[in-house]
BAKE-39271 format. One line per field, with one value per atom (N, C-alpha, C): residue in three letters; x, y, z. Coordinates in pm, whole numbers. Example, Ala and Ser with C-alpha at 12.3 -4.5 7.8 and 13.67 -1.06 7.14 Angstrom:
aa = (Ala/Ala/Ala/Ser/Ser/Ser)
east = (1319/1230/1320/1285/1367/1290)
north = (-569/-450/-330/-225/-106/3)
up = (780/780/780/708/714/787)
// end
This chain:
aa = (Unk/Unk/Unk/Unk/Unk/Unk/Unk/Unk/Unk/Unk/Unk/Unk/Unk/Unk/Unk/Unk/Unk/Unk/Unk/Unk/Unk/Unk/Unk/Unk/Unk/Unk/Unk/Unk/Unk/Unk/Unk/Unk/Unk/Unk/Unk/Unk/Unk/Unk/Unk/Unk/Unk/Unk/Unk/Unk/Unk/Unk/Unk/Unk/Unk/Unk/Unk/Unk/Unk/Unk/Unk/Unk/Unk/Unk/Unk/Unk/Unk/Unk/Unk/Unk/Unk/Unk/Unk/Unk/Unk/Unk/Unk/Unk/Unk/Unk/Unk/Unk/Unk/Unk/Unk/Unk/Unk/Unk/Unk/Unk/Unk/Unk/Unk/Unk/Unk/Unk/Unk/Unk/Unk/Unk/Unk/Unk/Unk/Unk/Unk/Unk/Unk/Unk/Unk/Unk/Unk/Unk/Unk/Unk/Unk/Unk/Unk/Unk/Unk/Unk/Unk/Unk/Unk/Unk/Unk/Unk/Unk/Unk/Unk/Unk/Unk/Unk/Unk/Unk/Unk/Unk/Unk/Unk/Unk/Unk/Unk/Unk/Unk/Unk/Unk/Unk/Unk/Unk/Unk/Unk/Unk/Unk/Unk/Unk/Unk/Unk/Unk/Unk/Unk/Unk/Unk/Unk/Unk/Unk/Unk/Unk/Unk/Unk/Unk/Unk/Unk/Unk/Unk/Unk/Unk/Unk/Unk/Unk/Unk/Unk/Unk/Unk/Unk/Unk/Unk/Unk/Unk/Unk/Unk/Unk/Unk/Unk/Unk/Unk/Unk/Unk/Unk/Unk/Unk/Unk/Unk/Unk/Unk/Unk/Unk/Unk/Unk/Unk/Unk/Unk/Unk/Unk/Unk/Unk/Unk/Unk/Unk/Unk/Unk/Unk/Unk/Unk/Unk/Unk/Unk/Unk/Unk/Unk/Unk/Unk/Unk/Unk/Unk/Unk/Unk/Unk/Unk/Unk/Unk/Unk/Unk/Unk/Unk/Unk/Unk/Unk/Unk/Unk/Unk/Unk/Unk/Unk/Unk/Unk/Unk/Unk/Unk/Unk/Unk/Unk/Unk/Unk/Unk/Unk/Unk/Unk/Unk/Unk/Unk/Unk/Unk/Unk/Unk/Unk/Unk/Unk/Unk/Unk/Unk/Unk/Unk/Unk/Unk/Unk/Unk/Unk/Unk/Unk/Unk/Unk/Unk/Unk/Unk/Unk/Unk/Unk/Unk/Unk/Unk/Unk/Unk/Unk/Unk/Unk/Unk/Unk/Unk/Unk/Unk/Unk/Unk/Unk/Unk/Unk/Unk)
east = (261/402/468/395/460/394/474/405/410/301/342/279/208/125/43/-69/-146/-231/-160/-209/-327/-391/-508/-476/-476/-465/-606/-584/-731/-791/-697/-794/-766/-688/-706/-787/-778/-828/-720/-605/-453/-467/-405/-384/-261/-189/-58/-1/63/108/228/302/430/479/528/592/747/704/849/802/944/916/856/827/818/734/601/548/611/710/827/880/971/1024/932/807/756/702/649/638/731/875/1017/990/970/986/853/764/641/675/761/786/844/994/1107/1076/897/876/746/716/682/571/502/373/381/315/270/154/131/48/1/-113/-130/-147/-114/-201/-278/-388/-589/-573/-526/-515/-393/-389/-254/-252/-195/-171/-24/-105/6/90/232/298/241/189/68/38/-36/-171/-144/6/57/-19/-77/-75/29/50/114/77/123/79/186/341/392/435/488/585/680/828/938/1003/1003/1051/1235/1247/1359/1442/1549/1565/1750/1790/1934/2044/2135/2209/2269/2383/2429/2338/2260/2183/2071/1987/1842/1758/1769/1658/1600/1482/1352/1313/1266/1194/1088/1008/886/858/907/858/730/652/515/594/579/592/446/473/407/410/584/603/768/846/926/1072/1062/1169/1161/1022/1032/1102/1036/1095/1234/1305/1446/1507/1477/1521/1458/1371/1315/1429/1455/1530/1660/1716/1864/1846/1767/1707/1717/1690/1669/1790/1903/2043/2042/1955/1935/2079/2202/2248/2205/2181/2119/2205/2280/2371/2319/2432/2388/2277/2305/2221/2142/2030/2057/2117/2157/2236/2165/2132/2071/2213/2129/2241/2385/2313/2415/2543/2484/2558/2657/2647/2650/2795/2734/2875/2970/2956/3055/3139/3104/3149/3273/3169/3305/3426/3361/3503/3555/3531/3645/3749/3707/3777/3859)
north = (-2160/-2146/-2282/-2358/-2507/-2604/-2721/-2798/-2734/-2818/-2782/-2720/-2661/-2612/-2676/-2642/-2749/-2628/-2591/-2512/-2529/-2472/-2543/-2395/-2434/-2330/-2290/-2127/-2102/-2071/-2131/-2135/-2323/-2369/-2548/-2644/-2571/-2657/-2725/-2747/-2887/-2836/-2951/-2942/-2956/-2943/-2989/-2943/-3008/-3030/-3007/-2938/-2922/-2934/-3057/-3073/-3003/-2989/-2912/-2885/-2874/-2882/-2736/-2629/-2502/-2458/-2338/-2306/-2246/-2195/-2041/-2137/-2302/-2388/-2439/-2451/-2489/-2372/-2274/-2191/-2128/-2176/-2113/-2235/-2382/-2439/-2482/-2416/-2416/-2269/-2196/-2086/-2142/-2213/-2226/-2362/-2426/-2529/-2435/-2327/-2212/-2218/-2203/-2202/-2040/-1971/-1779/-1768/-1678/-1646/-1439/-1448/-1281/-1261/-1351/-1333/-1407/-1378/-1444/-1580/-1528/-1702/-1758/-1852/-1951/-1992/-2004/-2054/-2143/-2255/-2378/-2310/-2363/-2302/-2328/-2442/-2432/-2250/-2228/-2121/-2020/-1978/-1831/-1714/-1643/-1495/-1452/-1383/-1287/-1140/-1048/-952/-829/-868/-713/-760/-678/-674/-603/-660/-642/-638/-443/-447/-431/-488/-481/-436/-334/-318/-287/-397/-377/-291/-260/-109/-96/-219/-207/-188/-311/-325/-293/-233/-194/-296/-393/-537/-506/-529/-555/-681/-701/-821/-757/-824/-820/-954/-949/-1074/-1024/-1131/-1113/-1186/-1144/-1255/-1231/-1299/-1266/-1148/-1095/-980/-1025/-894/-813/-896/-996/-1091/-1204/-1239/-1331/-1321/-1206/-1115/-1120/-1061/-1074/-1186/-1272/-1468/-1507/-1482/-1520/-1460/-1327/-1278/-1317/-1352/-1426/-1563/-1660/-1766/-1743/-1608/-1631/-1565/-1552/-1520/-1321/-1306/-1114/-1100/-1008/-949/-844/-809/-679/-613/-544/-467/-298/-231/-89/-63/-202/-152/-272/-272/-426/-456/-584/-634/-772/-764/-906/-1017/-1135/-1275/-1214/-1248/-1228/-1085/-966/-824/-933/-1011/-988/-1109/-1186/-1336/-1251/-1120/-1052/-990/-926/-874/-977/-1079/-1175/-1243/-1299/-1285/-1144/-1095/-955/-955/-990/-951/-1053)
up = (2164/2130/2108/2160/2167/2057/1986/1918/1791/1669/1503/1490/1346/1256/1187/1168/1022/947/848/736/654/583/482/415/259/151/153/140/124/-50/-115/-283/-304/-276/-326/-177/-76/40/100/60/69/197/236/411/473/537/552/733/759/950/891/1029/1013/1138/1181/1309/1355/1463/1519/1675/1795/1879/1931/1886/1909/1763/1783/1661/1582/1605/1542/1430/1486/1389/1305/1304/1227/1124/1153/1057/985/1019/909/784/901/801/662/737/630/526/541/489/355/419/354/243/268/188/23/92/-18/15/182/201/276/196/242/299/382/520/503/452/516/636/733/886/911/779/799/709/608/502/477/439/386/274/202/61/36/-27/-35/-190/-199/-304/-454/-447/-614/-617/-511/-484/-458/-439/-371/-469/-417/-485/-561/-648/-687/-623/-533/-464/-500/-569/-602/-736/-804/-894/-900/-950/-934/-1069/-1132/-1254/-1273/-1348/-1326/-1509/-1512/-1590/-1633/-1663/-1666/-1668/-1591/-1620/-1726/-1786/-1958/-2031/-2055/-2171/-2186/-2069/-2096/-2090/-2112/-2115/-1977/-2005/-1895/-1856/-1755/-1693/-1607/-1593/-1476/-1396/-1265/-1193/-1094/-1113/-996/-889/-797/-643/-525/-430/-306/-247/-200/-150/-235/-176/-240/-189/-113/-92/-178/-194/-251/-436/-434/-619/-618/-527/-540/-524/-480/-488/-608/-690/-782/-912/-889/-1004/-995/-871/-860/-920/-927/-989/-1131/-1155/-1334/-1361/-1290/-1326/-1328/-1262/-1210/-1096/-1102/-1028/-957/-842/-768/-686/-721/-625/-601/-633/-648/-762/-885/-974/-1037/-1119/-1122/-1282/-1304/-1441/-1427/-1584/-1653/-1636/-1711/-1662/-1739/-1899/-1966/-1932/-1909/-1883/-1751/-1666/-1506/-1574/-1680/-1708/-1816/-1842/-1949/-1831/-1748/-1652/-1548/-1561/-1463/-1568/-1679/-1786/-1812/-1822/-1854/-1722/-1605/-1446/-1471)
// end
């Protein structure tokens, strides 16, 4: 429980320590630097899997996207990144910046 982490990707080999006074702080912060964990392996952010996909298809306009991620948090930070609104429904960039000029 006490003390850092030292990761090794299991497709590039990279190695990496993550100091912190407690293991919990160090594995947020190996999280929050884009290093993913099934449990058994680790993968440095070069190397992440793609493990879901996250289709997404606009409520005005119909436009589609497909993002691969790790898991299904990471998809929805990824599609807010590419200007995806996700509320009740989801809306592309453009639908989501017509919407705030009209208001």
């Amino acid at each position: 429980k006490q003390g850092g982490l030292m990761l090794s990707c299991a497709k590039c080999t990279t190695q990496f320590i993550f100091r912190a006074k407690l293991r919990k702080e160090a594995e947020k912060e190996s999280h929050q630097r884009g290093w993913r964990s099934d449990g058994r392996e680790n993968w440095c952010p070069e190397c992440v899997p793609s493990r879901c996909t996250l289709n997404l298809e606009c409520f005005d306009c119909r436009k589609k996207d497909e993002i691969r991620a790790f898991d299904q948090t990471d998809g929805y930070a990824a599609a807010r990144l590419r200007g995806w609104v996700i509320e009740d429904a989801a809306v592309c960039s453009g639908c989501a910046m017509k919407r705030v000029t009209v208001q």
